[in-house]
C-alpha positions, 0 to 999 in steps of 0.5 A: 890621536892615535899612538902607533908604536909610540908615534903620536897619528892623527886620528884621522889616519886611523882606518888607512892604517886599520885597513892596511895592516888588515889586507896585509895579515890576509896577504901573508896568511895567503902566502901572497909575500910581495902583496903583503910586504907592498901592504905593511910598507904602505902601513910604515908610510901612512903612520909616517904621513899621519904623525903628530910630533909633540911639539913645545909651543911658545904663546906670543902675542906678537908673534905669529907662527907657521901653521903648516910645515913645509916650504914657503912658496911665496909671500905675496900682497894681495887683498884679503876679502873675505875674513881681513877685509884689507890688503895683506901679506900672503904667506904660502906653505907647500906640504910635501906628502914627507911632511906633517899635516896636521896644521896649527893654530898660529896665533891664539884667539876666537874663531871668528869665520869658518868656510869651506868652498868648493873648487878645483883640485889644482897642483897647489903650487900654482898660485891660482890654486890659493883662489880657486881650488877648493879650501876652507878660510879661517879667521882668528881674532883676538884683542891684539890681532886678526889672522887668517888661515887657508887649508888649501886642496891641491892635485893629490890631496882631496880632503880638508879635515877641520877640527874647529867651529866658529866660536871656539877659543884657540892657543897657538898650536891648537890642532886646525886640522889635517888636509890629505895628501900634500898640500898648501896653507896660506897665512895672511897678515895684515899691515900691523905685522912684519914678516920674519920669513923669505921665500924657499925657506923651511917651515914648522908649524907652531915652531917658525915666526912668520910675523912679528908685530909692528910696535 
């Protein structure tokens, strides 16, 4: 993680902003103003795109937390296949490009499956986007639950930058990875929780309770 003027950026953000403020001080030194001025504002918008906000996490086990910022588009039942094996509740979050992309580990636990799959490049609003765009599906398994994360790639957003591997030992909050520019995750929980959250509402991620284990 880089520290840009004192904000915390994602390392992955760290050669748009080399690139940027390079091509920008070229700019200047060519009297090239406008270009220049376009340049250091695309810099201002990358370091705003690609920051980390130091965030308190709480570490509940029967509490499950937002692994995205952003809006909830939909909660949904579905049937989760591929990591749950078992009808589930899909929790979906559309990230604006204005919202933080680093994404976080909802829950603590293994990492017990990892995949990436090709796919289209839908708008990730589209709810056909969570089958068939291209995505990489988490699955977190401790003693107390098991949940599921997919990072969803959508019209704008080409890229799925994921930090783990299968075996790794995670906390809530534990950075998954970044997904470039704008996009979706979606949560998946299984019958042994209760949602806490509606659709239109705003979530953060490591912050907002989506779940809550069903005693």
């Amino acid at each position: 993680m880089l520290n840009i003027m004192r904000i915390p950026v994602a390392k992955e953000g760290s050669i748009f902003l080399i690139v940027s403020v390079l091509l920008a001080a070229v700019s200047f030194s060519f009297a090239w103003y406008v270009v220049g001025v376009l340049l250091l504002t695309l810099f201002v918008f990358f370091v705003f795109f690609f920051r980390v906000p130091e965030r308190t996490i709480i570490d509940d086990k029967d509490l499950v937390f937002s692994a995205a910022d952003g809006k909830i588009v939909q909660i949904k039942r579905v049937e989760e296949n591929e990591f749950l094996k078992t009808p589930a509740t899909r929790i979906s979050v559309f990230m604006s490009v204005f919202n933080v992309h680093v994404n976080l580990a909802p829950v603590s636990g293994r990492v017990a499956y990892l995949k990436h799959h090709q796919g289209k490049y839908l708008n990730a609003l589209n709810e056909k986007a969570s089958e068939v765009n291209e995505a990489c599906h988490i699955g977190i398994e401790s003693d107390s639950c098991r949940v599921a994360v997919k990072q969803i790639a959508g019209l704008v957003a080409r890229r799925i930058v994921n930090r783990i591997k299968p075996g790794d030992e995670l906390s809530t909050g534990t950075k998954l990875g970044i997904i470039m520019f704008g996009s979706r995750v979606d949560i998946f929980l299984d019958d042994n929780f209760r949602v806490t959250v509606k659709e239109g509402q705003t979530a953060r991620a490591g912050i907002t309770v989506i779940g809550e284990k069903i005693r």
